[in-house]
N, C-alpha and C positions, 0 to 999 in steps of 0.2 A: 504493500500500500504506500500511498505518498507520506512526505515525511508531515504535510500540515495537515494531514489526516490521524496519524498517528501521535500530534501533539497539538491534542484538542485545545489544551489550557483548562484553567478553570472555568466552571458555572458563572454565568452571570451574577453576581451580586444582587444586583441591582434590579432586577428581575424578579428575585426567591425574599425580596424583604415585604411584602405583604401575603404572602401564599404561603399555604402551606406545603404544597407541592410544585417543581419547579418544572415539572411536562407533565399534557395530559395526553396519554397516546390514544389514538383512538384504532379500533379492530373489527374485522367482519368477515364475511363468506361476502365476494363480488354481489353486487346489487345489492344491499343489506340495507342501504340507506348510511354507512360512517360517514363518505365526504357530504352528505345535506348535515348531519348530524355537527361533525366539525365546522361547518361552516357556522351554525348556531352558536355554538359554544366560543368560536372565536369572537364573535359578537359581544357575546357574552361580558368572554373577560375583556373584550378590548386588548386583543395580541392576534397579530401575523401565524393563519394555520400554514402550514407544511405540508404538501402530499410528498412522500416519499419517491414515489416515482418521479416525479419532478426534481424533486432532489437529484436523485440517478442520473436521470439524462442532463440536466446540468453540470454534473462529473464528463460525461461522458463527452461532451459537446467542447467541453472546453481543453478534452485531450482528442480532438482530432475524429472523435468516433463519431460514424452518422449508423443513425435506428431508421432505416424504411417506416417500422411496424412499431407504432409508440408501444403495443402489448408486449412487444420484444426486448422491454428497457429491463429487466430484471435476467432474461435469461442472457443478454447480452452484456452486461456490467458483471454476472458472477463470470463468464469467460474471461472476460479483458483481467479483473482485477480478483476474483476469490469473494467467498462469502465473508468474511472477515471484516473485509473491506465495505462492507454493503452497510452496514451498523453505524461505521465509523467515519463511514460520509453521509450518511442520512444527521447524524449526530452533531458533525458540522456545520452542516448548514444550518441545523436548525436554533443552533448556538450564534450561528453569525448574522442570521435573520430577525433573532430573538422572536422566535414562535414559538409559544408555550404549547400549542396544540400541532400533532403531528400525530398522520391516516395513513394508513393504507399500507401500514408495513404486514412484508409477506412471510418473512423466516422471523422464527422465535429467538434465534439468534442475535437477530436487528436488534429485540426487545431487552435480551440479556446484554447485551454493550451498552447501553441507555445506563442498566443499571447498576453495571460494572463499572460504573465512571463517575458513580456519584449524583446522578439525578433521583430525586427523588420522587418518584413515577405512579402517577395516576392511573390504571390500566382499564379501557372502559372499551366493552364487548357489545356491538349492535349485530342484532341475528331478526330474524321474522320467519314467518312461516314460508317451508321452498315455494311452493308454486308463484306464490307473490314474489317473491324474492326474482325468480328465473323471468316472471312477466315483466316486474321495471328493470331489472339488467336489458332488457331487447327494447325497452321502447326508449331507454332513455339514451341507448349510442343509435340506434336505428331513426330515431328522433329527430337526434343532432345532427346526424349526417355523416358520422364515424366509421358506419359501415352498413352492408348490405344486410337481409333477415338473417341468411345463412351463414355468413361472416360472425356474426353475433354469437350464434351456437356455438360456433368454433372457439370466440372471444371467452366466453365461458370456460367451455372446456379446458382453453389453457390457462383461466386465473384460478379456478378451484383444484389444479392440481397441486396447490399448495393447502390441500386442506389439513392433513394431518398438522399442519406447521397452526394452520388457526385452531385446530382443538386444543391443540396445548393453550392458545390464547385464553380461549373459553374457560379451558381449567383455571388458569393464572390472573383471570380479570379480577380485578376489587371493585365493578360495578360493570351490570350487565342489563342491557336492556330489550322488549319485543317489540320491534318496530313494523306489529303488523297492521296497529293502527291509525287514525288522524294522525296529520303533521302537525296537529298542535299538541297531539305528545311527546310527538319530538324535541317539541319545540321548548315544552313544559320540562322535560328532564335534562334537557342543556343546560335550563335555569336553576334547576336543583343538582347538577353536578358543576355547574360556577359557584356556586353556596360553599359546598366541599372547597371548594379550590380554593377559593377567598375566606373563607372562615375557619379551617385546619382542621376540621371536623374529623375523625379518623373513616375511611372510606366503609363504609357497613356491605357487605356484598348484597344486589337486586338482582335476584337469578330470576331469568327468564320463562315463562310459563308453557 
């Protein structure tokens, strides 16, 4: 890995002096709703979210590497650089952005470097029922214009092949949530895990139904 990858430096100070927690990672199975969910919560606390992927391909971009297939940013970054490396530049930038909220990480790995380094990590699991789940993953990139129906399938298939990496997430969440229904309880638990976050409450686990 690069050497400013590997010397992160300290946590923000500055950052971790009203919170009790100094990131809140957010987790899911594709379509789950985490990046709407993140998006809230950034709101929320008034901080810069982070998709990981994005993170990635800004490594990637700035050593010369071109992704055809944005979905290809993960299996194209463990080639060039190692899983290792994946954690510890997701870590950086999100350190250098100062984004307390950061989605979408795929290996449980990512999540143990976070807390191998001294953050002190909010761990918050969005799941909903499959069939819902599998319907907004297609309408929401077939929507946008990201890809064709059957594109989508495929889209799927290669982001849940990281599932076992999210069951460990699920086991290891300190707040979990079913996001099977209204957006305004999404919207409603963003508000009540900003509470968490701003008032040190210690995290109680909401397991999912």
């Amino acid at each position: 890995p690069s050497s400013s990858w590997a010397d992160l430096g300290s946590v923000q100070e500055e950052m971790m002096l009203n919170v009790h927690y100094s990131r809140v990672i957010v987790v899911g199975h594709s379509g789950s709703g985490k990046s709407t969910f993140a998006s809230f919560l950034g709101r929320e606390l008034e901080t810069t979210v982070l998709n990981s992927g994005d993170a990635l391909r800004e490594i990637l971009a700035a050593r010369g590497v071109i992704i055809d297939n944005r979905l290809d940013t993960g299996v194209v970054f463990l080639r060039e650089f190692g899983e290792d490396s994946a954690g510890q530049a997701v870590l950086c930038c999100a350190r250098q952005k100062g984004a307390m909220v950061v989605e979408g990480l795929r290996l449980f790995s990512m999540y143990e470097c976070f807390v191998g380094a001294g953050e002190r990590v909010l761990l918050v699991f969005i799941t909903l029922r499959e069939d819902i789940r599998q319907r907004r993953f297609r309408e929401r990139i077939v929507e946008d214009g990201e890809m064709a129906e059957g594109a989508a399938e495929n889209a799927m298939i290669l982001k849940d092949a990281y599932s076992a990496d999210v069951e460990r997430f699920r086991e290891a969440a300190d707040l979990s949530f079913d996001n099977s229904g209204p957006m305004s309880e999404l919207r409603q638990f963003a508000a009540e895990v900003s509470r968490v976050v701003r008032q040190g409450r210690p995290a109680v686990r909401r397991r999912c139904s």
